[in-house]
N, C-alpha and C positions, 0 to 999 in steps of 0.2 A: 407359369413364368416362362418367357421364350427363352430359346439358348444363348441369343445376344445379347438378352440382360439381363440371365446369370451368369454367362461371361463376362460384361460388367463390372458387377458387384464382387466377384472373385478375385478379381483384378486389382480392385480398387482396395479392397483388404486384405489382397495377398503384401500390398505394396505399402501399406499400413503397418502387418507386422512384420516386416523386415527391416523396412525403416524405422520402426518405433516413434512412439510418438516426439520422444528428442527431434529423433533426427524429421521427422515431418515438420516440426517446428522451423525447423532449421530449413530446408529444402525451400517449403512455401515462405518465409517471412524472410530467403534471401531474393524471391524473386518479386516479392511486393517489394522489400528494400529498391531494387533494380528499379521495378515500376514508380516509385515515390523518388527518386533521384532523376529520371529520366525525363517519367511521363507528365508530373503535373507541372504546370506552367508556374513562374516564376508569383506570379502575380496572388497564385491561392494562397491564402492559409488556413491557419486554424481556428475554429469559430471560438465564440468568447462569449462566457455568460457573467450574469453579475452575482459578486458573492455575499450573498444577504443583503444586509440594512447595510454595509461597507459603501455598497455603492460601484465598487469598484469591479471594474471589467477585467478579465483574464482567460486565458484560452483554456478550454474545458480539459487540455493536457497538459499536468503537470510535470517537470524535471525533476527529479526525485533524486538527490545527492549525497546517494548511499555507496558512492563507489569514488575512485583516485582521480577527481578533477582538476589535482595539481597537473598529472601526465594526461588527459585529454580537456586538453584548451578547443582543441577541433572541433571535438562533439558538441561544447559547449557553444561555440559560434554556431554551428549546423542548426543546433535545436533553436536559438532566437531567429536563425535567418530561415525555418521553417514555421516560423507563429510560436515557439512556446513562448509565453510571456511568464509566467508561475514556475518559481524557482524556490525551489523545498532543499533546504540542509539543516545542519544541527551542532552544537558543541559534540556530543557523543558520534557521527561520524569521523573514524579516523581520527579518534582524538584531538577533533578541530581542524582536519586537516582537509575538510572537504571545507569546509569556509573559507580555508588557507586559499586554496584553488579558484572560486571562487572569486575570491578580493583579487587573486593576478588578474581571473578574466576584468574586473573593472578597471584594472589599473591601464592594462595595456591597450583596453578602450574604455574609452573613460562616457561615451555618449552613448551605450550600453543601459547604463545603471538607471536613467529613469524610463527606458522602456519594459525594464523588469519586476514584474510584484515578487518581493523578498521576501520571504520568510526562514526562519529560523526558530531553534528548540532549545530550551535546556532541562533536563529532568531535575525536578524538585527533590531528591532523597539529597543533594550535597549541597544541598542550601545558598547563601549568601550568591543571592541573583544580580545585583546590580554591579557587583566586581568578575563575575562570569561574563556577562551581558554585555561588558565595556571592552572585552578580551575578544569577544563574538565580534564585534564589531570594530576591530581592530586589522581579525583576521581577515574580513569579509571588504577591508577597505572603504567603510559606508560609514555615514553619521547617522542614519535609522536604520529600520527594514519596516515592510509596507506590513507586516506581520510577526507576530511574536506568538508562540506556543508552548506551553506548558508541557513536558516531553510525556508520554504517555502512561498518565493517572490508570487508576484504578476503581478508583471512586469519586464524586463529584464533591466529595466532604475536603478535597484534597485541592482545593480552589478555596483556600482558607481568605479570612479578612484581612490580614497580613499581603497574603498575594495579590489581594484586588486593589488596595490601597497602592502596592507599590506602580500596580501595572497604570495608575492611574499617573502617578509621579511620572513613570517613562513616556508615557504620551505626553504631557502634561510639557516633558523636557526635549520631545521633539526627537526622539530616541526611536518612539515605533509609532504608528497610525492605527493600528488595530492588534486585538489579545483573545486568545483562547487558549484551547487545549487540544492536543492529540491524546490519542487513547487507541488500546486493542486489548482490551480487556474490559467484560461485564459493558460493554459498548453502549448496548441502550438504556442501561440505567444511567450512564455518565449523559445520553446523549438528554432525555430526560429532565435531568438534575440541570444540564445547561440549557434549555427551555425555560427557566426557572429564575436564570440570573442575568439583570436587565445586561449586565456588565461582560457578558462573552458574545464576542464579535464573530467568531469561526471557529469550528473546531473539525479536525481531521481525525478519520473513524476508519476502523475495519470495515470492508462492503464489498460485499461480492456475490453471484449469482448465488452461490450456497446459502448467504446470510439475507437477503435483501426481500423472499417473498415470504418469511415469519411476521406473525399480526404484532409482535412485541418491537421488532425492528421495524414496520410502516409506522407504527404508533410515535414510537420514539421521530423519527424523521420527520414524520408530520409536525410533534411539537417542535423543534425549532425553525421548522420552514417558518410556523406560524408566529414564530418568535422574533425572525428575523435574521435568525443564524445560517450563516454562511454554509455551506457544507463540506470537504474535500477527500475521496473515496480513498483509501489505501487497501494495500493488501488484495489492489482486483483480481487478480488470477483465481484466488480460492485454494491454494495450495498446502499443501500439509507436512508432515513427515514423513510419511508412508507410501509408497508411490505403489496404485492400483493396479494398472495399465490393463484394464479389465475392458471385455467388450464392450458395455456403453461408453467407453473411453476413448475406444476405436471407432466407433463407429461413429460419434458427435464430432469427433476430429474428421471424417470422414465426407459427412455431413456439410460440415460448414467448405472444408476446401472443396466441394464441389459448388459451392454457392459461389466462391471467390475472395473467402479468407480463410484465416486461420481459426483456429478452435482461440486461442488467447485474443487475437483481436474481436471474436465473438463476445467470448466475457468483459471489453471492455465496452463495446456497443451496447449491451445488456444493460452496463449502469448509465450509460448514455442515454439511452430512453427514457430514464426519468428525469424530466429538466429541470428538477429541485436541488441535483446533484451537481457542485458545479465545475467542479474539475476532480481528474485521475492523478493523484501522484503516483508517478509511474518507475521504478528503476531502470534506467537504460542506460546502462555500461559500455555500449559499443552500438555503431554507428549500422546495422541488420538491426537489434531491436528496436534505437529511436525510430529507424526508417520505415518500420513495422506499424507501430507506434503511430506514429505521424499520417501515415496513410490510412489508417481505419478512424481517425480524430476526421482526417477531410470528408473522407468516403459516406453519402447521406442515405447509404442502403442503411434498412431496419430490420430491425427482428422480428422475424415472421412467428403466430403462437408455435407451431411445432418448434422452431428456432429457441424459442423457453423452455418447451415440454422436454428437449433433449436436453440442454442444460441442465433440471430437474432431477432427467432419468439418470445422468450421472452420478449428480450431487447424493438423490438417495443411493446408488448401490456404491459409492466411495465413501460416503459420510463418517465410515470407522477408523478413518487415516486423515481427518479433519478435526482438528482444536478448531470450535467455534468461539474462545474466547473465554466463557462465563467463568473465569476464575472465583468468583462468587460460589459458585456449590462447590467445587471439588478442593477446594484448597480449607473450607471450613471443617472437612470432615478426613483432612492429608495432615493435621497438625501443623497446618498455615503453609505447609511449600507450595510457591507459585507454580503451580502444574502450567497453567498457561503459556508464564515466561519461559519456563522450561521449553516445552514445547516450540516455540518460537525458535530459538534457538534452532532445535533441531528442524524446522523450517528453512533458515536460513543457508544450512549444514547441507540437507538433500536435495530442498527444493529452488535455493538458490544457486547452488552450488558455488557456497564463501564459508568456506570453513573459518576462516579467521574471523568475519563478521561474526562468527556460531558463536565461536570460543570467547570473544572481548563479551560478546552481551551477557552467556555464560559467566562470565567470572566478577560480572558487576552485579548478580544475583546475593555474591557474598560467599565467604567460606562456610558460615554454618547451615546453608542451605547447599551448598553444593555435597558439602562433606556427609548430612543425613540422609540426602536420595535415598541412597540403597537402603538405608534402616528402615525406612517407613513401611507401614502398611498401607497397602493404597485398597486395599478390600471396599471400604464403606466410599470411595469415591468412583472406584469402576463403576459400583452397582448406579451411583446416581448420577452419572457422565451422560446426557443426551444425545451424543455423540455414539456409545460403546466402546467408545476409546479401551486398548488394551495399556493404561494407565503407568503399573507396575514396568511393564517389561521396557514401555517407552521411558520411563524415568531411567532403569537401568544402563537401556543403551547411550541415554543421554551422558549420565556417569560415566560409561565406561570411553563415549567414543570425544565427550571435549573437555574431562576435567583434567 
């Protein structure tokens, strides 16, 4: 190796761990922001695929309205006057209050709302949908949304007759254009199970470099392509509880910003390569991530195989600070606590860094799951965690740091 390019490489990840990878994040995705405010012409946007059998066209990047849309109206014009067309909220954000936000953006432009595909959510556990749904859409200022989702099942059993019938009525009343489910949990059997039922339109899944090259998640994804079902990625980043920041971490961060992005705009290219996938619901809280964002949705560079192989090489050596989901093993053999949801939680807490968002989901879990944490034994679920999850200690902390 010559002196100048191990000078180089010293360089580049002496500068790696000093900045950390936060702040790497931050450094390169404020100068993309720069370049994507700047550099591309007024005229670009965001490409648009169609979602399933819907028919319907939307830009492969979605707004994802998990954060205070009442106080950024900005961000909100920004992201349709950059192509986002896919707008994701939910009754369970901000206790409606990102709908709340939402419904101003239409009011105070009212010739907004049919260039935007709506969607919305409500979780099934507090029942009586049609007096929630009429409240959603109260908040949201609309008489439909272009999408309705069932807020994230567990199982596809949970898509009862009862629901299908109603979701038929709302169509039927001019209320929504198309129904499915979201889910982040046991994911390809739900996705599966909805391959199955002529009557789901789209459904939004957990998908990310970590989950996407398992033969049980192509399989699942195949059946509903084949089905007709729409698809929409959440959870791109791959992120977990635990944070690694281990050299394959440095070094694939490393890696891609020598290429000309970021390590997170890489994972979102990743699911971009697959054109069965048709859009990223994405969180963008502030105007550096949409612009991040938004620039690697235009940008038609691809991932080269080493570009996957390093994604990979991460994924296995962080894989034990990763909930993959399958609430299915670990919770049969926990005395039914949602490890998953747990987990999640504590996702949102380190890797989001929203403690509040932690604590509210946290405490919709229920007291008598919040209050057994610490009692359980979690022995027989570490051992069959695919992951190695350290189970026990991760419940603990969850206890101790959002009940």
């Amino acid at each position: 190796m010559s002196e100048e390019k191990y000078s180089t490489q010293v360089t580049r990840r002496g500068f790696l761990k000093t900045v950390g990878l936060g702040g790497l994040g931050a450094v390169a995705a404020s100068g993309l922001a720069a370049t994507a405010v700047s550099a591309v012409a007024p005229s670009q946007t965001i490409p648009k695929r169609r979602l399933g059998k819907t028919g319907a066209e939307v830009s492969i990047l979605s707004l994802g309205g998990m954060f205070d849309t009442i106080n950024n109206q900005l961000l909100l014009k920004q992201a349709l006057s950059w192509g986002i067309t896919h707008w994701d909220t939910a009754e369970a954000y901000g206790n409606g209050m990102s709908e709340e936000g939402m419904g101003r953006f239409f009011t105070r432009n009212p010739d907004t709302r049919k260039q935007i595909f709506l969607v919305t959510k409500l979780t099934p556990k507090a029942g009586n949908f049609t007096e929630r749904f009429e409240k959603s859409l109260q908040r949201l200022k609309t008489e439909y949304v272009d999408l309705f989702l069932v807020h994230g099942i567990s199982g596809v059993e949970e898509m009862t007759p009862a629901i299908k019938e109603w979701a038929a009525a709302m169509k039927q009343a001019g209320k929504m254009k198309f129904f499915g489910f979201s889910t982040h949990a046991n994911m390809e059997d739900c996705l599966l199970g909805a391959a199955n039922l002529d009557w789901i339109d789209a459904v939004m899944f957990t998908y990310n470099f970590r989950l996407m090259p398992t033969d049980k998640m192509k399989q699942a994804v195949a059946a509903c392509v084949a089905a007709g079902i729409g698809l929409t990625a959440m959870k791109s980043q791959g992120g977990g509880p635990v944070k690694t920041d281990s050299q394959a971490e440095l070094d694939m961060a490393g890696r891609f910003l020598e290429r000309g992005f970021t390590d997170k705009q890489a994972k979102l290219k990743a699911i971009w390569e697959n054109p069965h996938l048709t859009t990223i619901c994405s969180q963008m809280p502030n105007l550096t991530i949409l612009a991040s964002n938004v620039a690697a949705a235009r940008d038609q560079t691809t991932l080269a195989r080493e570009d996957f192989e390093a994604l990979q090489l991460f994924a296995q050596e962080s894989c034990v600070g990763y909930c993959a989901g399958c609430g299915s093993i670990c919770s049969q053999v926990a005395g039914g606590v949602p490890i998953n949801d747990v987990m999640r939680c504590l996702m949102y807490h380190r890797d989001y860094n929203d403690p509040d968002l932690a604590r509210s989901t946290f405490a919709s879990l229920g007291v008598a799951v919040r209050e057994g944490l610490v009692a359980q034994d979690y022995a027989a679920a570490e051992q069959a965690c695919p992951q190695g999850l350290a189970i026990a200690t991760l419940m603990h902390e969850a206890a101790t740091l959002l009940g």
